[in-house]
N, C-alpha and C positions, 0 to 999 in steps of 0.2 A: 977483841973481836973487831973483824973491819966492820967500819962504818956504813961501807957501802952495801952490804952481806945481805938480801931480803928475806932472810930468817928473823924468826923472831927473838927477843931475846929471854931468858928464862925468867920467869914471872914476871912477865908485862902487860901478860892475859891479851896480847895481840898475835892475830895468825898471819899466814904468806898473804903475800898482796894477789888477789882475783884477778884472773885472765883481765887479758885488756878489754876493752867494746869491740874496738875493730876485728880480733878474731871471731868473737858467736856474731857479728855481723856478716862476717865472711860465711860462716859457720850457714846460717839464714840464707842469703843470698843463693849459697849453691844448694842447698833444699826447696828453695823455690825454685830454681831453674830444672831441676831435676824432676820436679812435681808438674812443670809448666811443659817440661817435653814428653812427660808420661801421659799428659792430658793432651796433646795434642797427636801422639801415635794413636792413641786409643780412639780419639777421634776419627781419625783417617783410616783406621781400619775398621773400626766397627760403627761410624754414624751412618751409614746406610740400612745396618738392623733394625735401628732404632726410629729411622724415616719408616721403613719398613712397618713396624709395628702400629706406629703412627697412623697410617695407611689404613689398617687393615682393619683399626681398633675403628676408625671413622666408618670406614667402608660398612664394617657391618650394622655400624647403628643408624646409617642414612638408609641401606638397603637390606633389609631382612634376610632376603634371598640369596646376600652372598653368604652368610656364614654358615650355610651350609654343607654337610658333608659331600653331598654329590657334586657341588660347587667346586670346593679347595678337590675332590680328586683329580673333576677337569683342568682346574687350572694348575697344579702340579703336573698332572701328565702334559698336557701340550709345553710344561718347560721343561720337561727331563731332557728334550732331544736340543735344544738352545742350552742346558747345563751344563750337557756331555760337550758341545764343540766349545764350550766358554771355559771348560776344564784346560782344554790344549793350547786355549788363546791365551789363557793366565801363567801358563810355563813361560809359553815363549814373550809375551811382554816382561816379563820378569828379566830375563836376560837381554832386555833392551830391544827385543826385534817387535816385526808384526807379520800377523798371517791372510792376506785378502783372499787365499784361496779357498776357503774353509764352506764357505758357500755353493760353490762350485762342486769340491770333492761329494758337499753331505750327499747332495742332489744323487752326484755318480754314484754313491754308495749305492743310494738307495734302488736306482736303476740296476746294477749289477746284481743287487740281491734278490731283487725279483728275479731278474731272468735268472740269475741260476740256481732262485727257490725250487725248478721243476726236479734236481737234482737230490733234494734234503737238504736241512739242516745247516750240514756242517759246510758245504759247497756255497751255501745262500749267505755265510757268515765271511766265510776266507777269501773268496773273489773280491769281493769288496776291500776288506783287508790288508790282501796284497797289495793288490793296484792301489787303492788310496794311501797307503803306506808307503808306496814305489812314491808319487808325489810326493809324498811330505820328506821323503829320503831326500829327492834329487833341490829340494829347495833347499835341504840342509847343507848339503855338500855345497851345492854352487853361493852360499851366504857364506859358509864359513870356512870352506876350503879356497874356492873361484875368489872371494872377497865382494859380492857384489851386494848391491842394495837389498836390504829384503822388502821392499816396497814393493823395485821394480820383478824382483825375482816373481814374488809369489800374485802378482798381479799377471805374469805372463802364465803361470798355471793356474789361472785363476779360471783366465780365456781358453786355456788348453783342455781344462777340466770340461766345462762346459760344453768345446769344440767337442771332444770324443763323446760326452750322454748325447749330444743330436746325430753324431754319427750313429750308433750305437741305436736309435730310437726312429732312425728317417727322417731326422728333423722334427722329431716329436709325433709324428703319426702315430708310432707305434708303442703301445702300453704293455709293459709284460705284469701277471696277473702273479700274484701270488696262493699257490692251489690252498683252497677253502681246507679248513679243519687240517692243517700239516702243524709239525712240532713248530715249523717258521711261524708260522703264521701266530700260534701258538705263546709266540715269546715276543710278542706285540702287543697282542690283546689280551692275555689271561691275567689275573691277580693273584697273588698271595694276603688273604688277611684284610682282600677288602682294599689292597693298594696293587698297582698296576704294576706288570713286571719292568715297564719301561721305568719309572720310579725308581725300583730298587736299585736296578743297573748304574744309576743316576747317583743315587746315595752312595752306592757302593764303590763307585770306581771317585768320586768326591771323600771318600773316607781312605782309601789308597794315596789319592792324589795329599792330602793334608799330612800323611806319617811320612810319606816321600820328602815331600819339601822341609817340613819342618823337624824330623829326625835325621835324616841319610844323609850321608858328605855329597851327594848328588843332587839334595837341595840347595844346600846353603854354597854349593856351586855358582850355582842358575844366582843368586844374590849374590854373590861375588862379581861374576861376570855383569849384571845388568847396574852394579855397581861403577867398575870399570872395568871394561876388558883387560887394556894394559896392565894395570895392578895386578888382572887373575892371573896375568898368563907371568909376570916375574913371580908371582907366590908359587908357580908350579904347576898351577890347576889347568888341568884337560879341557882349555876353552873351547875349541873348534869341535869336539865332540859330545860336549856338551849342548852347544846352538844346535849339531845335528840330531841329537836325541829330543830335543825340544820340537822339532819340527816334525818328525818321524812320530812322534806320540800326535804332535796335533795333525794331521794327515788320519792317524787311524783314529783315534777318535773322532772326529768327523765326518769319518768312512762307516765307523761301527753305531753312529747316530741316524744318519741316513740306511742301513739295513735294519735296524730296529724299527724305525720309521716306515719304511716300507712295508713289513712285517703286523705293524699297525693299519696300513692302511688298504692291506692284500693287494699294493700294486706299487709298481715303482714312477712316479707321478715326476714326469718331467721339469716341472712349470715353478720346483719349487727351492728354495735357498737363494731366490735372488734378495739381496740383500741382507743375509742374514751374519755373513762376517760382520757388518757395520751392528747388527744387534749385539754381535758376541763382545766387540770393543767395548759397545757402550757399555754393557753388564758388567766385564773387567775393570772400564775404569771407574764406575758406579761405586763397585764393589771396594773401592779405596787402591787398590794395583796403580803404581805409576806408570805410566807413558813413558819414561827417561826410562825405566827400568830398575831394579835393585829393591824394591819393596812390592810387597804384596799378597795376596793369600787363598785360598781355594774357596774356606768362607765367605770373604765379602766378595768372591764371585758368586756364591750360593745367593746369597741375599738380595745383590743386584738383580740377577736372571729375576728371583721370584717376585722383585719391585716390580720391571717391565710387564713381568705376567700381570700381577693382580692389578696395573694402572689399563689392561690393555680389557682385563675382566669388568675392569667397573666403567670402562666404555662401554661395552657390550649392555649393563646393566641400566647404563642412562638412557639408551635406546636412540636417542634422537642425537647421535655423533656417529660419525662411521670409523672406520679402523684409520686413516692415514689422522687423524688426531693423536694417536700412539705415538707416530714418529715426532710429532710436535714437543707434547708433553717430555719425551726420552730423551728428547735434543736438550730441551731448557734443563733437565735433571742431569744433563751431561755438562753442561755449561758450568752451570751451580758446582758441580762435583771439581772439576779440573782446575776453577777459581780458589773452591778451597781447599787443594791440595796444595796449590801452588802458594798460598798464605799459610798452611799449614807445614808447608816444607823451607818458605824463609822465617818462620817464627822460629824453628827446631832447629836451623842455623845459627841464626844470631841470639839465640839465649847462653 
């Protein structure tokens, strides 16, 4: 027998020689790095739940009054209509863009469905619809056909949006009512079950939005593209009509935010979405979604929206702060957030 053979030999009562160290050390090593980038997605997607809950669990034992039911209705209903345009803002950062007009459109929406609430229904829903959907069309095109900024794009509809509801209102003189007791009016303020139909709309079109992205080849597009464009577009993938459907959804949903809104409020209220694309950012990137684009999720948009809600609730609760504390508090939670994305996105590199 060679000498050199690492078999044993017959009745020597010795077995093969044991892996060496350096493989189950290697063997380790890559178990922990796999463990260490499992721990830090999970993070960045879901530690906003988790602030979240934190939040709330405090919230209710400093202030009795929040944790109750008529409480959590209010403050889930005033954020189904920040959910619904935070829905559209998480498409499209996803594929790398952003949308500044979304403020603007909700407002239009909301104008147009009043005035053409005197018609019914269906009339009070599709005006809106179209037109705000014609916006979010024509940013698509001009981002991803034209090739232009979508900064600058959707900042010039942002002012255009706006321009036509003062047109459209006299400069705001004019208020269109939405007629008392109609099916519109109806699907504003009525409930199912003790929950508000603006809620369900909210859940519902958030439970569409989650099977989209994370089942269809038309999500894990949007991740490809916000990935790299270049790479999607030699893999094959329908980039340029994809930014356009991402923009086109966020245009109608921010259209169909502001008629429901409306709808809630029996009037189409001029004065209001200034500033509210900067809330839907903030929500998106709260919610774990990157800024670069290529990761992110409908969830920790759910989460984010409901944090800004209940931090804005337990101002209200403290009494003695007024509302622009909100934008404070949501800036430094924005800060916090983009810091540790950004630590959390070169940990998950160099491991």
């Amino acid at each position: 027998m060679n000498s050199t053979s690492s078999l044993a030999a017959p009745g020597t009562g010795t077995t093969p020689s044991a892996p060496t160290g350096s493989g189950a050390a290697a063997d380790r090593g890559r178990a922990d790095v796999s463990g260490r980038e499992r721990l830090a997605a999970l993070v960045q997607r879901q530690g906003v739940l988790a602030v979240l809950l934190l939040v709330v669990a405090i919230a209710s034992f400093v202030y009795p009054t929040f944790a109750t039911l008529d409480n959590a209705r209010g403050v889930t209903v005033q954020a189904s209509f920040l959910a619904v345009v935070a829905l559209g803002m998480t498409l499209v950062i996803i594929t790398g863009g952003i949308d500044l007009s979304v403020g603007s459109v909700f407002a239009l929406g909301g104008v147009l469905a009043a005035w053409a609430s005197q018609w019914g229904i269906l009339p009070a829903l599709l005006v809106p619809l179209v037109v705000c959907g014609a916006i979010g069309l024509i940013n698509g095109l001009l981002i991803a056909r034209a090739g232009m900024a979508p900064f600058i794009v959707t900042l010039a509809s942002l002012l255009g949006a706006r321009g036509l509801l003062l047109a459209l209102t006299d400069e705001g003189a004019t208020t269109y009512l939405v007629p008392k007791g109609s099916a519109f009016a109806e699907l504003g303020q009525g409930s199912i079950g003790g929950f508000g139909h603006p809620i369900l709309i909210a859940l519902a079109l958030f439970g569409a939005g989650g099977l989209v992205l994370q089942r269809t080849s038309f999500g894990q597009t949007l991740f490809a593209v916000g990935g790299s464009s270049d790479a999607a577009t030699l893999m094959g993938l329908p980039v340029a009509r994809a930014k356009v459907t991402v923009y086109l959804l966020s245009g109608l949903l921010a259209g169909l935010a502001g008629a429901v809104n409306a709808a809630r409020l029996s009037s189409g209220v001029t004065i209001i979405g200034a500033g509210m694309e900067l809330d839907a950012i903030a929500a998106v990137v709260i919610g774990g979604t990157l800024l670069v684009g290529g990761a992110g999720s409908v969830s920790g948009t759910l989460w984010g929206v409901l944090l800004l809600a209940v931090i804005q609730n337990l101002i209200n609760q403290i009494g003695t702060l007024n509302s622009s504390y909100q934008s404070v508090v949501s800036g430094g939670f924005l800060i916090l957030v983009v810091v540790a994305q950004r630590y959390l996105s070169r940990s998950r590199s160099t491991v």
